[in-house]
PDB file of N, CA, C and O in Angstrom:
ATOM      1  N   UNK A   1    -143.620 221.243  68.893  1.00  0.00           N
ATOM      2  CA  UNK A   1    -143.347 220.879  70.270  1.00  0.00           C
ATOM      3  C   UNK A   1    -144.493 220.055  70.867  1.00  0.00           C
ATOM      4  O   UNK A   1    -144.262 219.260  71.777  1.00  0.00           O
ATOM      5  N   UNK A   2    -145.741 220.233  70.364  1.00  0.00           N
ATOM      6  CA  UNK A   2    -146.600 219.265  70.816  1.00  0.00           C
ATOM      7  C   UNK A   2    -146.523 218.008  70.876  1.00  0.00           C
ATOM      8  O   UNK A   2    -146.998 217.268  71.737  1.00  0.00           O
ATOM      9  N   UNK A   3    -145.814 217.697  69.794  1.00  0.00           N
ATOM     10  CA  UNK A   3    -145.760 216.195  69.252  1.00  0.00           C
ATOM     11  C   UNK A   3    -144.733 215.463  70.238  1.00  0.00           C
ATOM     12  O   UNK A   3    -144.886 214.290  70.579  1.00  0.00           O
ATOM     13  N   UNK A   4    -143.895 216.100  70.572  1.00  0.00           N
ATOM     14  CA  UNK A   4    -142.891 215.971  71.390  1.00  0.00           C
ATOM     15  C   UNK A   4    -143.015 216.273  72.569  1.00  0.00           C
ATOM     16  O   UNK A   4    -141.927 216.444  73.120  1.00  0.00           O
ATOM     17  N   UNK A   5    -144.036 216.438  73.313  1.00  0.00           N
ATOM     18  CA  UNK A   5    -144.888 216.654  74.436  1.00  0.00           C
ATOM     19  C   UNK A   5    -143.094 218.089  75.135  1.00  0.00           C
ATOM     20  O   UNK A   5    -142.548 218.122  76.238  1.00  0.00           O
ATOM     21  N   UNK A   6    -142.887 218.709  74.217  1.00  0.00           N
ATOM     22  CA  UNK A   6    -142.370 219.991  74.774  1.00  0.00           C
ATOM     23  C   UNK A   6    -140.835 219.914  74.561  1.00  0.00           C
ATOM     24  O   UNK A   6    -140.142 220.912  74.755  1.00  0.00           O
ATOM     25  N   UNK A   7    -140.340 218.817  74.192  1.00  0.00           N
ATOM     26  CA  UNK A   7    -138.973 218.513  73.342  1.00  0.00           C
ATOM     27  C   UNK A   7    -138.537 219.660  72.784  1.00  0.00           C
ATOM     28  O   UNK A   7    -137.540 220.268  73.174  1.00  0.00           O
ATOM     29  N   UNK A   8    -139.432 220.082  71.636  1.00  0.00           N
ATOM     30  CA  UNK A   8    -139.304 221.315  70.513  1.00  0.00           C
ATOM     31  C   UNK A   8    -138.399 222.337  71.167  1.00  0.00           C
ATOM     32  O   UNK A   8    -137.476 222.775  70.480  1.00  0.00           O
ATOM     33  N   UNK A   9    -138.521 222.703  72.211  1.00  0.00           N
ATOM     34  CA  UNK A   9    -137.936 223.806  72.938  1.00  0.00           C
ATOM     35  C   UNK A   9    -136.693 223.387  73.894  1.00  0.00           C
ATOM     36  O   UNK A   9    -136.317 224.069  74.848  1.00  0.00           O
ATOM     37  N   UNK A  10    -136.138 222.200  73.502  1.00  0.00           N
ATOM     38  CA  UNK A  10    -135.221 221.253  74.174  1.00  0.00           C
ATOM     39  C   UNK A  10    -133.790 222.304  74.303  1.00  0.00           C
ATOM     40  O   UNK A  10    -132.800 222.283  75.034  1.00  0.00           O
ATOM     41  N   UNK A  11    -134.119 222.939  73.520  1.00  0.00           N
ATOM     42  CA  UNK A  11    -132.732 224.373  73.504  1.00  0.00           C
ATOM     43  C   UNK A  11    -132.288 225.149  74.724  1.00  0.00           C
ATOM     44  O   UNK A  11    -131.237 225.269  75.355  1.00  0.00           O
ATOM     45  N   UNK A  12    -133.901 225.775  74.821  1.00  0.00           N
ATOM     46  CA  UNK A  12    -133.902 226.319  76.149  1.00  0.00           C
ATOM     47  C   UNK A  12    -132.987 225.905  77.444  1.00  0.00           C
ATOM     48  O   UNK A  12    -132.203 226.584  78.107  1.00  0.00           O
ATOM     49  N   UNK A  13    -133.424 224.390  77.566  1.00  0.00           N
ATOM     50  CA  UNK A  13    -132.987 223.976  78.555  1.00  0.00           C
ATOM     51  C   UNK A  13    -131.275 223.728  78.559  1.00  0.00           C
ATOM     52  O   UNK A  13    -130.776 223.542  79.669  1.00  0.00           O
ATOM     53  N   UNK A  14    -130.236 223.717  77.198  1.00  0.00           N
ATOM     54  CA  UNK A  14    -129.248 223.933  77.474  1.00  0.00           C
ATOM     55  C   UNK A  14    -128.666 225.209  77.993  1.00  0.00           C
ATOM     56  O   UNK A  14    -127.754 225.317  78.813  1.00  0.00           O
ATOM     57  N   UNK A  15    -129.417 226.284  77.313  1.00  0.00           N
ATOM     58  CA  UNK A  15    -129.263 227.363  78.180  1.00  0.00           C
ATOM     59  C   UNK A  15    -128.732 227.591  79.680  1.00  0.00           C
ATOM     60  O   UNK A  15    -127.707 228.097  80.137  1.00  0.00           O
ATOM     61  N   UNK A  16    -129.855 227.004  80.239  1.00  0.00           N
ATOM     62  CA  UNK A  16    -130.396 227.156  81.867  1.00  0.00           C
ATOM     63  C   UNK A  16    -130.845 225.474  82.513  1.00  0.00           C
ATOM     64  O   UNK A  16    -131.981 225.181  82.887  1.00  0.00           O
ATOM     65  N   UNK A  17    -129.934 224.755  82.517  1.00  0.00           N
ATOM     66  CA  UNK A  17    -129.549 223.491  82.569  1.00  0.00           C
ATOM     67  C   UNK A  17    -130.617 223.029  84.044  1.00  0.00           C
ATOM     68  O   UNK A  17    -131.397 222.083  84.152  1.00  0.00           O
ATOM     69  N   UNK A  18    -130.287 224.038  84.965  1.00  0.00           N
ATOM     70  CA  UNK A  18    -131.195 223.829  85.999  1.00  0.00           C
ATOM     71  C   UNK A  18    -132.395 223.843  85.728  1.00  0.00           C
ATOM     72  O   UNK A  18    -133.062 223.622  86.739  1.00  0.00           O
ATOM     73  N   UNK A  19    -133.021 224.007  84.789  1.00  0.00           N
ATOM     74  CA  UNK A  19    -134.546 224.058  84.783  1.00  0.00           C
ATOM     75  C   UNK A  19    -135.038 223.106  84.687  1.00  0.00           C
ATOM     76  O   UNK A  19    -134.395 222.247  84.084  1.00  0.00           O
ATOM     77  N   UNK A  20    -136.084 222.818  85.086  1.00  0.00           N
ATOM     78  CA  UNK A  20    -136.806 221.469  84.822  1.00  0.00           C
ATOM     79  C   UNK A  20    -137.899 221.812  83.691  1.00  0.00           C
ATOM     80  O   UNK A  20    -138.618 220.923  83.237  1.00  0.00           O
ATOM     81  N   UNK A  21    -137.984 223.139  83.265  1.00  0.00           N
ATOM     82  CA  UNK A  21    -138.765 223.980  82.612  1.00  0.00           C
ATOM     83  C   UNK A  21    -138.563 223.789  80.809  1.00  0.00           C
ATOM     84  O   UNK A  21    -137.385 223.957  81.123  1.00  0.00           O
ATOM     85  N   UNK A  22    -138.565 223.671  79.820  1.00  0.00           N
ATOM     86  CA  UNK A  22    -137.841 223.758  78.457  1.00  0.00           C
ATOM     87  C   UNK A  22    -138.949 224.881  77.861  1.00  0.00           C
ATOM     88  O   UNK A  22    -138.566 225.530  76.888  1.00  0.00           O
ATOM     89  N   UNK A  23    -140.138 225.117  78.323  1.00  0.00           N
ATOM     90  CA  UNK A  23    -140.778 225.915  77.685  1.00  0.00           C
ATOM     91  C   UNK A  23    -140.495 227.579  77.825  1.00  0.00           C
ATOM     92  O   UNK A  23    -141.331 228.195  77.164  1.00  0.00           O
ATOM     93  N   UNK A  24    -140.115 227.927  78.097  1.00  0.00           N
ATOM     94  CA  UNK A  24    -140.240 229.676  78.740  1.00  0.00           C
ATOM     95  C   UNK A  24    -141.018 230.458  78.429  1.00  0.00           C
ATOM     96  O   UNK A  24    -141.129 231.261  79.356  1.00  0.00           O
ATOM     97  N   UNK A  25    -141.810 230.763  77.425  1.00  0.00           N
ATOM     98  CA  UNK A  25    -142.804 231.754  77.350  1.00  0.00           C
ATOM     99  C   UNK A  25    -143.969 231.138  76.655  1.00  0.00           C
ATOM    100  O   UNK A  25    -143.817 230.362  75.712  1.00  0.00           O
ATOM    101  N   UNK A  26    -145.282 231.530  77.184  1.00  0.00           N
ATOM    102  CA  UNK A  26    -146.291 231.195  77.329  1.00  0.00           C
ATOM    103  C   UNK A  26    -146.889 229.754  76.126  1.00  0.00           C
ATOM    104  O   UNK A  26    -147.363 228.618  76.151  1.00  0.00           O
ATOM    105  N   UNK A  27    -146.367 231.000  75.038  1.00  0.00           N
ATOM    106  CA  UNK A  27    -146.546 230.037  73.909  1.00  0.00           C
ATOM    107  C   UNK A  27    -146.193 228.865  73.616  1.00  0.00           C
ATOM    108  O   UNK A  27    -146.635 228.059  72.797  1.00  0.00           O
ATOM    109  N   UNK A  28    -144.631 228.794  74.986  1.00  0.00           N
ATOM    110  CA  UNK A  28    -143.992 227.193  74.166  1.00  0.00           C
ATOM    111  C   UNK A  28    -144.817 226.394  74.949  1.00  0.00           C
ATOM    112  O   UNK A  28    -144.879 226.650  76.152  1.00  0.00           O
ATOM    113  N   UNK A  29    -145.374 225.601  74.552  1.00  0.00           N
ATOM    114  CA  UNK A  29    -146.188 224.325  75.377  1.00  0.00           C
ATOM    115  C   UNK A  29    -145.300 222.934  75.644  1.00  0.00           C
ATOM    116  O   UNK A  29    -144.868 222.086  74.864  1.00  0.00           O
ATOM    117  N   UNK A  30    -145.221 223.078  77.077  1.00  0.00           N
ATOM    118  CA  UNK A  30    -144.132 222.159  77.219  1.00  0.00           C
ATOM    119  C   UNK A  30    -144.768 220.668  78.252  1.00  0.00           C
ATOM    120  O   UNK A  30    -144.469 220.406  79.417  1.00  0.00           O
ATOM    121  N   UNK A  31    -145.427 220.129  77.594  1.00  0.00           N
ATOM    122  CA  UNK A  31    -146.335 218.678  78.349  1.00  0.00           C
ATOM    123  C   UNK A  31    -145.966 217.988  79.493  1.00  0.00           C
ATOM    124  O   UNK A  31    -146.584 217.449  80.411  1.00  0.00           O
ATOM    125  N   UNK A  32    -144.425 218.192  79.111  1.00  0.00           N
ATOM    126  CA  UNK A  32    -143.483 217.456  80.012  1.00  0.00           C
ATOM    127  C   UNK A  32    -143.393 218.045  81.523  1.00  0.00           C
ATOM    128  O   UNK A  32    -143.252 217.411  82.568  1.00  0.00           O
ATOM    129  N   UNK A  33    -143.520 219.484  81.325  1.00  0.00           N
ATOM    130  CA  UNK A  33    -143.432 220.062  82.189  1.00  0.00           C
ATOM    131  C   UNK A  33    -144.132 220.118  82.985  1.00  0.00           C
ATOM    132  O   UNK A  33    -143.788 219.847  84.136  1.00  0.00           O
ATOM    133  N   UNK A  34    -145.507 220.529  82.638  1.00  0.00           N
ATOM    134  CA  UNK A  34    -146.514 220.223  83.085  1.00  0.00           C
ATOM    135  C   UNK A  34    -147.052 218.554  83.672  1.00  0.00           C
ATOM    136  O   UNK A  34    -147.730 218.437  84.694  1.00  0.00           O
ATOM    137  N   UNK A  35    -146.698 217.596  82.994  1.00  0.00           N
ATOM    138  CA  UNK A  35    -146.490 216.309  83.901  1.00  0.00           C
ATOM    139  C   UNK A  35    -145.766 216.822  85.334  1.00  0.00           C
ATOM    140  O   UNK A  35    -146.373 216.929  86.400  1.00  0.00           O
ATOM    141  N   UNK A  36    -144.364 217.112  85.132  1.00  0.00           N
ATOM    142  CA  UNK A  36    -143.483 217.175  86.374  1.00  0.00           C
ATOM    143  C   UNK A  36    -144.338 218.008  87.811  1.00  0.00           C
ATOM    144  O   UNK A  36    -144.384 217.623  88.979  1.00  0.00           O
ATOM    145  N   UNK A  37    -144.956 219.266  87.179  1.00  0.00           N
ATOM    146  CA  UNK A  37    -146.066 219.698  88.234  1.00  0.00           C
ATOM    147  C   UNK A  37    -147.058 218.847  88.944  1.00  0.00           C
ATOM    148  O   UNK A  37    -147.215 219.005  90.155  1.00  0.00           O
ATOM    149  N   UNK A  38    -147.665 218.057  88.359  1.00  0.00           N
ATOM    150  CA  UNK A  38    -148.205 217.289  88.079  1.00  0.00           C
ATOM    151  C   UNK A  38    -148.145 215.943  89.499  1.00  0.00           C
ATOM    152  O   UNK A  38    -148.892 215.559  90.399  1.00  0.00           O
ATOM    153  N   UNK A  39    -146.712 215.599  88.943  1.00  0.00           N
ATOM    154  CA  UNK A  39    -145.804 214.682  90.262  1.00  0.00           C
ATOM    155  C   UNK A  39    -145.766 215.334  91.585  1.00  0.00           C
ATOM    156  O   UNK A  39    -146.044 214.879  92.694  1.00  0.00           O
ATOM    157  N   UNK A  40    -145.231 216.876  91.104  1.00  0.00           N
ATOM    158  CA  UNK A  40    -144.819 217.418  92.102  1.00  0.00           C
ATOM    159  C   UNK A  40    -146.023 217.186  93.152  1.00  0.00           C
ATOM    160  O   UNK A  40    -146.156 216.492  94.159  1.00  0.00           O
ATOM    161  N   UNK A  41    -146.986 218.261  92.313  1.00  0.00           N
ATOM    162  CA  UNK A  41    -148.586 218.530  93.372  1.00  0.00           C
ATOM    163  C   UNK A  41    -149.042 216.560  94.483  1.00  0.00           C
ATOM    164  O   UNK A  41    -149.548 216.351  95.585  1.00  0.00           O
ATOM    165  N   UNK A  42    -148.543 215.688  93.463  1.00  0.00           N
ATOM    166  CA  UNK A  42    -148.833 214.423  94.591  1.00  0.00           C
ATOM    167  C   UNK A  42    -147.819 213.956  95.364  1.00  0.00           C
ATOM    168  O   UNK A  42    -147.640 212.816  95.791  1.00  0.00           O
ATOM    169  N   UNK A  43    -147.102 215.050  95.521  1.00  0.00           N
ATOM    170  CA  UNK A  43    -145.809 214.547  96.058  1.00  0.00           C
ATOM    171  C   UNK A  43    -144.745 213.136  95.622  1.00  0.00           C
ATOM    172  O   UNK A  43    -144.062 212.455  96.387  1.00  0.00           O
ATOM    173  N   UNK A  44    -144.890 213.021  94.243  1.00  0.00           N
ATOM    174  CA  UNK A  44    -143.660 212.017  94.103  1.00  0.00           C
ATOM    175  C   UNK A  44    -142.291 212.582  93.448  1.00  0.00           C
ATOM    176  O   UNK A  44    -141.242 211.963  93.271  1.00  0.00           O
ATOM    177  N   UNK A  45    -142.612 214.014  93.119  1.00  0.00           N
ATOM    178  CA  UNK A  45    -141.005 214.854  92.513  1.00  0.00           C
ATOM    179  C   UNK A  45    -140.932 215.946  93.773  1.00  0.00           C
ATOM    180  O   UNK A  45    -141.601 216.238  94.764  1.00  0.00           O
ATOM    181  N   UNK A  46    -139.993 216.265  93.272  1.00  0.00           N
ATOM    182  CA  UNK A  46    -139.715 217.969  94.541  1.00  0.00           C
ATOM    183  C   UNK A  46    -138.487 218.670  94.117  1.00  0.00           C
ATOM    184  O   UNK A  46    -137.615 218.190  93.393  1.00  0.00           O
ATOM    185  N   UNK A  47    -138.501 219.837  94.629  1.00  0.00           N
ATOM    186  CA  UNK A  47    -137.336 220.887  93.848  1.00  0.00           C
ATOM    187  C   UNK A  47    -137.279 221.230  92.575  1.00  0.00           C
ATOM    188  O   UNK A  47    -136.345 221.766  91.979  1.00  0.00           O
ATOM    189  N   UNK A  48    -138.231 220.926  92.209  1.00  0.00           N
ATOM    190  CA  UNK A  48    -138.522 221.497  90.716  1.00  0.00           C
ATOM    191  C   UNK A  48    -137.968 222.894  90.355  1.00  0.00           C
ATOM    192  O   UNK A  48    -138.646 223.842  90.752  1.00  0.00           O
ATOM    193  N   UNK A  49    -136.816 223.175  89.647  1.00  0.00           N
ATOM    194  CA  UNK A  49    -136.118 224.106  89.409  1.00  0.00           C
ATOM    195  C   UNK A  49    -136.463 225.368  87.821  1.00  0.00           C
ATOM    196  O   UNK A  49    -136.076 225.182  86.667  1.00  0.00           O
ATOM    197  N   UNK A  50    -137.199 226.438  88.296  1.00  0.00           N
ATOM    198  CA  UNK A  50    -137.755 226.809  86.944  1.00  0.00           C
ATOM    199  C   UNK A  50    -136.486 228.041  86.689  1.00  0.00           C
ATOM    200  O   UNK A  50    -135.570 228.488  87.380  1.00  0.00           O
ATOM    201  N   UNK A  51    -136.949 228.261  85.457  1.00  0.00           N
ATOM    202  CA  UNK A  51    -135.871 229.047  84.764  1.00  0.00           C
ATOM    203  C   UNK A  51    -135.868 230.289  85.475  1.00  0.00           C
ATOM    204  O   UNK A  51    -136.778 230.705  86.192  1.00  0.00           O
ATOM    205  N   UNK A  52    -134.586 230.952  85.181  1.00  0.00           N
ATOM    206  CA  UNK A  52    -134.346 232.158  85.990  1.00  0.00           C
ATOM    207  C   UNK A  52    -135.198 233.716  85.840  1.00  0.00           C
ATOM    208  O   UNK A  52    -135.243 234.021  84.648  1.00  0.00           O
ATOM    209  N   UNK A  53    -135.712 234.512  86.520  1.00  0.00           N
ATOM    210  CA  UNK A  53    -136.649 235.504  86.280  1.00  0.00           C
ATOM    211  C   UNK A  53    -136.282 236.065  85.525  1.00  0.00           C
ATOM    212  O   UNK A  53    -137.070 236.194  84.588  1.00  0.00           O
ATOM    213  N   UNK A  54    -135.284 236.579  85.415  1.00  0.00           N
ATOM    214  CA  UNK A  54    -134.806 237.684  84.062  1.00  0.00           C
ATOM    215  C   UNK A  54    -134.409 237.292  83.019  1.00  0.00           C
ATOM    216  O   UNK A  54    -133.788 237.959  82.192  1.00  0.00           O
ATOM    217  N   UNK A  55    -134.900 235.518  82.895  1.00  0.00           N
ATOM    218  CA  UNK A  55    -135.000 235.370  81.381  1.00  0.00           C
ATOM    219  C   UNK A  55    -136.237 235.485  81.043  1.00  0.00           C
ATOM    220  O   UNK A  55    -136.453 235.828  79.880  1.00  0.00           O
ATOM    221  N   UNK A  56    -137.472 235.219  82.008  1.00  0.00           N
ATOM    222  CA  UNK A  56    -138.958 235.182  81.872  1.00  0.00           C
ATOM    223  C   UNK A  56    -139.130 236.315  80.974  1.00  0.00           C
ATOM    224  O   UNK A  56    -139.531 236.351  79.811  1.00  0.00           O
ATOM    225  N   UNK A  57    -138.614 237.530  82.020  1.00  0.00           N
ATOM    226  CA  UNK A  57    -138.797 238.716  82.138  1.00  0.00           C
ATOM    227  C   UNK A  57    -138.311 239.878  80.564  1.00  0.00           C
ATOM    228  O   UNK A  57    -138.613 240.980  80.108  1.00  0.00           O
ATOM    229  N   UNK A  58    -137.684 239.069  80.345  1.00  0.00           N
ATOM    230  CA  UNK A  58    -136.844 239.778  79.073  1.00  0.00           C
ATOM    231  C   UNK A  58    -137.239 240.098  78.257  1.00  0.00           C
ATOM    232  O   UNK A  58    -138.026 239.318  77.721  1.00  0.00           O
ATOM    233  N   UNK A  59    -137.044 241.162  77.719  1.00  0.00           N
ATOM    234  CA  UNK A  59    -137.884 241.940  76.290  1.00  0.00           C
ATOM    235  C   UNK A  59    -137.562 241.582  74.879  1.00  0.00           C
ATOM    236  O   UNK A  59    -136.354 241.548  74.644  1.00  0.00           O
ATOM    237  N   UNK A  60    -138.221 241.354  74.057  1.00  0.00           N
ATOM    238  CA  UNK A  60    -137.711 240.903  72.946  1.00  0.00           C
ATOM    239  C   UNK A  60    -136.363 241.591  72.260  1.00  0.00           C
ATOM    240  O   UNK A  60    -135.551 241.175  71.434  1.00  0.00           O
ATOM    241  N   UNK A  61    -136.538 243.113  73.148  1.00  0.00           N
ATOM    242  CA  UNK A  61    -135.126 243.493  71.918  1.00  0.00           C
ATOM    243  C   UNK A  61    -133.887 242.783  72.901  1.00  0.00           C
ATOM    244  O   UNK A  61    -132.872 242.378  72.335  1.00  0.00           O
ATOM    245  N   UNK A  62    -134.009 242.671  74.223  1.00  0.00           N
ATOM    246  CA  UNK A  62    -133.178 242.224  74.872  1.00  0.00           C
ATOM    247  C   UNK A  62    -132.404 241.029  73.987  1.00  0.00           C
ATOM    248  O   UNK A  62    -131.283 240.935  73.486  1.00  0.00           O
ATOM    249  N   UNK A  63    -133.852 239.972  74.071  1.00  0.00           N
ATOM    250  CA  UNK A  63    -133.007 238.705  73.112  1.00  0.00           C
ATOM    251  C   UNK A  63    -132.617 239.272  71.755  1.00  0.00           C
ATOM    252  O   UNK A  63    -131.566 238.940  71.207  1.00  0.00           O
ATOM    253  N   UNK A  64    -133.338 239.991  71.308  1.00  0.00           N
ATOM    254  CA  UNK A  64    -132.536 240.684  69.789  1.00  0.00           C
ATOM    255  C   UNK A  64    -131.484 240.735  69.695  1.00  0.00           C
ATOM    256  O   UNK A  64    -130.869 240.026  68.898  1.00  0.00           O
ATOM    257  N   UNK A  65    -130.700 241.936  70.795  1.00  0.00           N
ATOM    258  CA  UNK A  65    -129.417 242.041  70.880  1.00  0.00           C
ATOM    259  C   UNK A  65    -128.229 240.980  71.313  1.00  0.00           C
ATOM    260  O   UNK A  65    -127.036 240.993  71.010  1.00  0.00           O
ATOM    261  N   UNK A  66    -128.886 240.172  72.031  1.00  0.00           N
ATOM    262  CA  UNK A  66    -128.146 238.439  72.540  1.00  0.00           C
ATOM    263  C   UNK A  66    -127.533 237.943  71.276  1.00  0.00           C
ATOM    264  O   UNK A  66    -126.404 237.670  70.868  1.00  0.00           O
ATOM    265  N   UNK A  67    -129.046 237.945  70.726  1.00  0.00           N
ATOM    266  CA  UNK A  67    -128.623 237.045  69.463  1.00  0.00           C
ATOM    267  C   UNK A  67    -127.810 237.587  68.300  1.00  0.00           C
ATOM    268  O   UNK A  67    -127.475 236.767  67.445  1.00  0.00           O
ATOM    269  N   UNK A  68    -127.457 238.823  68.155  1.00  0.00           N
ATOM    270  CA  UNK A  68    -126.868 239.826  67.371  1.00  0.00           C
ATOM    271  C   UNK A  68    -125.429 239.639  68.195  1.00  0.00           C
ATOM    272  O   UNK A  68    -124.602 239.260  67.365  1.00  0.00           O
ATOM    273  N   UNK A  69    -124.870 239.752  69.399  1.00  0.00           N
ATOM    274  CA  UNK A  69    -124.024 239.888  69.605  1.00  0.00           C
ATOM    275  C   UNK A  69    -123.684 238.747  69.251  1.00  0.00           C
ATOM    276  O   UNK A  69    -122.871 238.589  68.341  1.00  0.00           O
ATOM    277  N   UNK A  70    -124.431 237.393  70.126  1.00  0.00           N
ATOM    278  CA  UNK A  70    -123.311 235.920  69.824  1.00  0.00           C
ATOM    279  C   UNK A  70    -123.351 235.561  68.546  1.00  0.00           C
ATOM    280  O   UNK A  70    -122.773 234.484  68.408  1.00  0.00           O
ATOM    281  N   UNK A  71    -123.937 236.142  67.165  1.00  0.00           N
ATOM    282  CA  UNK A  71    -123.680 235.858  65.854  1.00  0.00           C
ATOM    283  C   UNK A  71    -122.595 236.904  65.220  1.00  0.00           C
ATOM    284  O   UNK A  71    -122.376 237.056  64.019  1.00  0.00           O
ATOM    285  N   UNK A  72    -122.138 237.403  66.009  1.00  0.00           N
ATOM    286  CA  UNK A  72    -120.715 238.563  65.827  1.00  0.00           C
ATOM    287  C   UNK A  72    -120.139 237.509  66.466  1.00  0.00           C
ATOM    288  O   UNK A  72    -119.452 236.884  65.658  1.00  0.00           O
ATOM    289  N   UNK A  73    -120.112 237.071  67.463  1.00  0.00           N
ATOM    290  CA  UNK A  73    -118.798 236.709  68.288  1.00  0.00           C
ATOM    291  C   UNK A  73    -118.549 235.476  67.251  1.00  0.00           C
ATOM    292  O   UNK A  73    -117.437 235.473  66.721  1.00  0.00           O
ATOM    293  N   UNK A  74    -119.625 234.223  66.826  1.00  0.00           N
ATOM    294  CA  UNK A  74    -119.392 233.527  66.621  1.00  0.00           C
ATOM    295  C   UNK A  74    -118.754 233.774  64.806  1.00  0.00           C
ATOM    296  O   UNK A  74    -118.137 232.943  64.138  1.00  0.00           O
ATOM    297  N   UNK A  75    -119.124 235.030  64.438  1.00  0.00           N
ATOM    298  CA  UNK A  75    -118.533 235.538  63.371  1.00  0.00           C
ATOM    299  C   UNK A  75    -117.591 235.622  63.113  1.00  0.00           C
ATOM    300  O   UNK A  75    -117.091 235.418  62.007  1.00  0.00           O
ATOM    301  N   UNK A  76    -116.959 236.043  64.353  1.00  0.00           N
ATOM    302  CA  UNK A  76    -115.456 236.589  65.080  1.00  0.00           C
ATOM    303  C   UNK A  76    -114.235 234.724  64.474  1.00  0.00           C
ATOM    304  O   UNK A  76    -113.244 234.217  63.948  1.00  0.00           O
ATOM    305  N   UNK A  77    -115.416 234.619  65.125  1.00  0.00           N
ATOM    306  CA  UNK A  77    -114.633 232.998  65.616  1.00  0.00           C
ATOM    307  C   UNK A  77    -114.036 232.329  64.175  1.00  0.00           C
ATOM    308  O   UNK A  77    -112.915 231.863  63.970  1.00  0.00           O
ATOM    309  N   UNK A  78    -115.173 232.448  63.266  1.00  0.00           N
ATOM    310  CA  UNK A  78    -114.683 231.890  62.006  1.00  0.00           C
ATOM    311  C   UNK A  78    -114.084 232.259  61.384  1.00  0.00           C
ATOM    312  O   UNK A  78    -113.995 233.447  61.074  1.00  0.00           O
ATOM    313  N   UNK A  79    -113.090 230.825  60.743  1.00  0.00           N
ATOM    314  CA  UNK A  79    -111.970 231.394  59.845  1.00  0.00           C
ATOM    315  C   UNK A  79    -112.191 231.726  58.314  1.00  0.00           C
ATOM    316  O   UNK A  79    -113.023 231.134  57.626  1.00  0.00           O
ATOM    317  N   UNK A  80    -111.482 232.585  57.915  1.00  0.00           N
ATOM    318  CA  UNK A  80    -112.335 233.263  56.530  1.00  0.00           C
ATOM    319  C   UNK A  80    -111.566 232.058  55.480  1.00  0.00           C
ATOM    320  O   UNK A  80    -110.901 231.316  56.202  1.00  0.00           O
ATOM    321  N   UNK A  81    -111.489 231.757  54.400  1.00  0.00           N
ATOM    322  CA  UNK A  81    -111.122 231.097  53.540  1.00  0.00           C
ATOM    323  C   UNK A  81    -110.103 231.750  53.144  1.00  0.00           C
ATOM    324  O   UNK A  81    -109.429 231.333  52.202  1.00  0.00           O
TER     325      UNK A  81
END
């Protein structure tokens, strides 16, 4: 994601479309984002929309189980041969 000044985490943001955010937790380093602050603080952006708290907030087993369920559902979905 560095290289991509925060691209890498470009996922995120389909998620939670409103964000202006793609990084969500600490680790993802998102450049871009940090530019947009950046604008903001001199006043040439505004409304900068960050991701929702209780995704911040979320515990890893939380996403555990996310991702366990929508790989059932999407399990669900496929047709067997």
């Amino acid at each position: 994601a560095l290289l991509t000044l925060g691209e890498g985490w470009h996922n995120n943001h389909h998620h939670h479309m409103l964000s202006c955010r793609q990084g969500f937790r600490w680790w993802q380093i998102d450049i871009t984002y940090y530019g947009l602050v950046l604008l903001s603080w001199l006043g040439l952006v505004w409304d900068l929309r960050k991701p929702p708290t209780d995704v911040l907030n979320a515990t890893r087993a939380a996403r555990t189980r996310a991702l366990v369920t929508a790989a059932a559902v999407k399990a669900a979905e496929t047709p067997t041969p």
